[in-house]
C-alpha positions in Angstrom: 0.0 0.0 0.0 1.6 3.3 -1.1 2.2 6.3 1.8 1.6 9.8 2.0 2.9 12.2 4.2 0.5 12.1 7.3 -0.5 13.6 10.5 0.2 10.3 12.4 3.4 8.8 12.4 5.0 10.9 14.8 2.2 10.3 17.3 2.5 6.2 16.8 6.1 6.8 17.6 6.1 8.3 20.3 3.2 5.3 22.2 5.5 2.8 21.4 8.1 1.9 23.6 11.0 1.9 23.3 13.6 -0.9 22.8 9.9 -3.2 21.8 9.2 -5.0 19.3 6.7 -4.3 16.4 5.2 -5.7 13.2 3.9 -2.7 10.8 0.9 -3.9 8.2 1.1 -2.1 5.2 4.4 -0.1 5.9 4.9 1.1 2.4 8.2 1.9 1.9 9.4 1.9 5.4 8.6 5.7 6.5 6.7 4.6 9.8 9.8 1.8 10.4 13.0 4.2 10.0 11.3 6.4 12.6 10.8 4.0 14.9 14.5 2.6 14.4 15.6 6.1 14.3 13.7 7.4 17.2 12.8 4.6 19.4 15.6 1.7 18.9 12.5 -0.4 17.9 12.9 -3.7 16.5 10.8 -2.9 13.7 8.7 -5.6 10.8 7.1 -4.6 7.5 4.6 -6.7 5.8 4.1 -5.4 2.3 2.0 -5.9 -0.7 3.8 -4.0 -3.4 6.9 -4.9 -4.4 8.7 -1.6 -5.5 7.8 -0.7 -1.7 9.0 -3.3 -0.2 12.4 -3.0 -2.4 13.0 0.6 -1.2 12.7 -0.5 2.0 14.8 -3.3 2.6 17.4 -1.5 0.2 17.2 0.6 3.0 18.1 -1.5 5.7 14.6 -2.1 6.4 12.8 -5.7 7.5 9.7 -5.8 4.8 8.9 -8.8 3.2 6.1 -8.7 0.4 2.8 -10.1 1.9 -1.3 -9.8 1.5 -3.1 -8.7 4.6 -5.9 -9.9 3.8 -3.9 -13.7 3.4 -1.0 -13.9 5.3 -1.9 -12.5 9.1 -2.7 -16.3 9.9 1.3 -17.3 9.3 2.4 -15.3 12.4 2.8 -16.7 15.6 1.1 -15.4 18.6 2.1 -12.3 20.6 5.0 -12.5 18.6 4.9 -8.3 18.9 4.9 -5.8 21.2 2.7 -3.6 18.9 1.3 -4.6 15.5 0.8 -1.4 13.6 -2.1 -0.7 11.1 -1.2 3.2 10.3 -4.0 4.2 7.5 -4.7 1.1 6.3 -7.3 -0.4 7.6 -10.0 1.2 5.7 -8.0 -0.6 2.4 -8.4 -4.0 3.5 -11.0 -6.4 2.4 -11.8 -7.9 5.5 -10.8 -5.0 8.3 -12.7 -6.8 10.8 -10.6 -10.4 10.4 -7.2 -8.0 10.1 -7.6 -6.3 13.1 -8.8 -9.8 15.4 -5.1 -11.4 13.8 -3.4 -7.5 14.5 -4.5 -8.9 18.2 -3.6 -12.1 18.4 0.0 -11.7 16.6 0.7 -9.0 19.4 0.2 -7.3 23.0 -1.2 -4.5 21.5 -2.8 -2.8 18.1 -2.4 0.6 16.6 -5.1 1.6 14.4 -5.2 4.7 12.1 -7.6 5.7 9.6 -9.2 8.7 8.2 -12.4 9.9 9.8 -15.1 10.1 7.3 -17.4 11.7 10.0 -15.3 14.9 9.7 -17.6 18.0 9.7 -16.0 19.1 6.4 -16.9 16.1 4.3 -20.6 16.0 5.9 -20.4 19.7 4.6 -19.5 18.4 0.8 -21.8 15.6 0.7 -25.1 17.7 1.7 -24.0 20.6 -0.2 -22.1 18.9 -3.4 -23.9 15.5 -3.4 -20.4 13.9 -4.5 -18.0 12.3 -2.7 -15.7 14.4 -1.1 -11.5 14.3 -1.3 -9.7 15.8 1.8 -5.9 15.8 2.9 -6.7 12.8 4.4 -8.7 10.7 1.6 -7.0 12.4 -1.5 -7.9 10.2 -4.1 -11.3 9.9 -5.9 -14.2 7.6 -5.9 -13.0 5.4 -8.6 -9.2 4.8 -7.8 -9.2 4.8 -4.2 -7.8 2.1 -2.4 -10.1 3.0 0.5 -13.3 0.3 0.3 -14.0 0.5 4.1 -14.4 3.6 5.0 -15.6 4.4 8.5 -16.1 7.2 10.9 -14.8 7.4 14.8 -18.1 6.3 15.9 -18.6 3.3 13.5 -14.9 2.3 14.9 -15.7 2.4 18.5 -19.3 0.4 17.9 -17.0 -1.6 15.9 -14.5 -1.6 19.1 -17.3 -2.8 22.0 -18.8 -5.4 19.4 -16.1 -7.9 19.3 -15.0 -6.5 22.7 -11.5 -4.9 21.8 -10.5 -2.9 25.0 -10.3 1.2 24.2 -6.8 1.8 26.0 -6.5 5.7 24.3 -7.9 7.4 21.4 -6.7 10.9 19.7 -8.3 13.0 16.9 -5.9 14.4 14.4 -7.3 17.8 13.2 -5.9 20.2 10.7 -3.4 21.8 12.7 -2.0 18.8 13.1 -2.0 18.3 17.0 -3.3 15.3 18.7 -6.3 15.3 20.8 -7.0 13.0 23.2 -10.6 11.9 24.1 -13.1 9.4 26.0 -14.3 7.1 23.4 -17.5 7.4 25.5 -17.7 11.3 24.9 -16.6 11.1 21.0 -19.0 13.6 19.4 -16.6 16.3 19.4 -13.8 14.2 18.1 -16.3 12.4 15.7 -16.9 16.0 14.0 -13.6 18.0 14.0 -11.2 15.3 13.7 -9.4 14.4 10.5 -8.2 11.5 11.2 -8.2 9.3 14.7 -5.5 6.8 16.2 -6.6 4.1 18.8 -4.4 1.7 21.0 -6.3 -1.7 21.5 -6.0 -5.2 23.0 -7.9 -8.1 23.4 -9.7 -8.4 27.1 
């Protein structure tokens, strides 16, 4: 999955601790990784599904093999991770809900980012426009968008309680690009300004 630059990298960095271990689903060409090498000493894993990405990343140095996430989750052990990163990809995967169950079995903990298609701006363009609307966030247009799931911070924390994934944090990313902290049990606010949004999960 290719990588844009994005408002949450810097924040999974710094909730991941350091001198851990973590696998990163979709890493692109590594961007997410050499940050946490760089930043974190973190022992850092790529699974990849295109394979100029994954080139430029273990040219780099990087640990990426080439891999479907919607296939090859099931060939990890368990808790084999610290932290099992899913850093705007999600929403691209055919079967989020199976991807994030193995993110939780492979390790301690999940990272999940995605955009927030709940932000007040694209409610704004759909009533107004009647089209779908592209943001920083979700670029791309209808018809050659990666992103088939699309979801908004209330769909994920329904989505959360349902298969009974505990909440341990949860930020909004907004356009100035500072994270926000909030109770997924008070997420209106979060729901409607919030570009994007970042949770930290584990299985009970």
């Amino acid at each position: 999955m290719t990588r844009h630059s994005r408002l949450d990298l810097s924040l999974i960095a710094s909730l991941i601790p350091k001198g851990s271990s973590a696998l990163d689903i979709g890493c692109g060409d590594g961007e997410l990784l050499r940050l946490l090498k760089d930043s974190r000493d973190v022992r850092g894993f790529g699974l990849e599904i295109e394979a100029q990405a994954v080139n430029r990343a273990v040219a780099s140095g990087l640990s990426v093999v080439q891999g479907n996430a919607n296939t090859d989750l099931g060939d990890y052990p368990e808790q084999a991770f610290d932290t099992v990163i899913l850093s705007n990809s999600v929403q691209a995967l055919l079967h989020p809900d199976e991807a994030l169950k193995a993110a939780l079995r492979i390790g301690k903990q999940a990272i999940v980012s995605f955009p927030n298609f709940g932000h007040w701006q694209l409610r704004w363009h759909l009533l107004t426009k009647g089209t779908m609307p592209q943001s920083r966030s979700l670029p791309a247009t209808w018809y050659n968008t990666q992103n088939i799931h699309l979801c908004t911070i209330k769909d994920f924390i329904t989505f959360a309680k349902e298969r009974n994934f505990t909440i341990h944090k949860a930020y909004g990313l907004g356009a100035d690009e500072q994270p926000r902290r909030f109770d997924p049990n008070q997420a209106f606010r979060a729901n409607l300004f919030s570009e994007a949004a970042l949770f930290i999960l584990s299985r009970p």
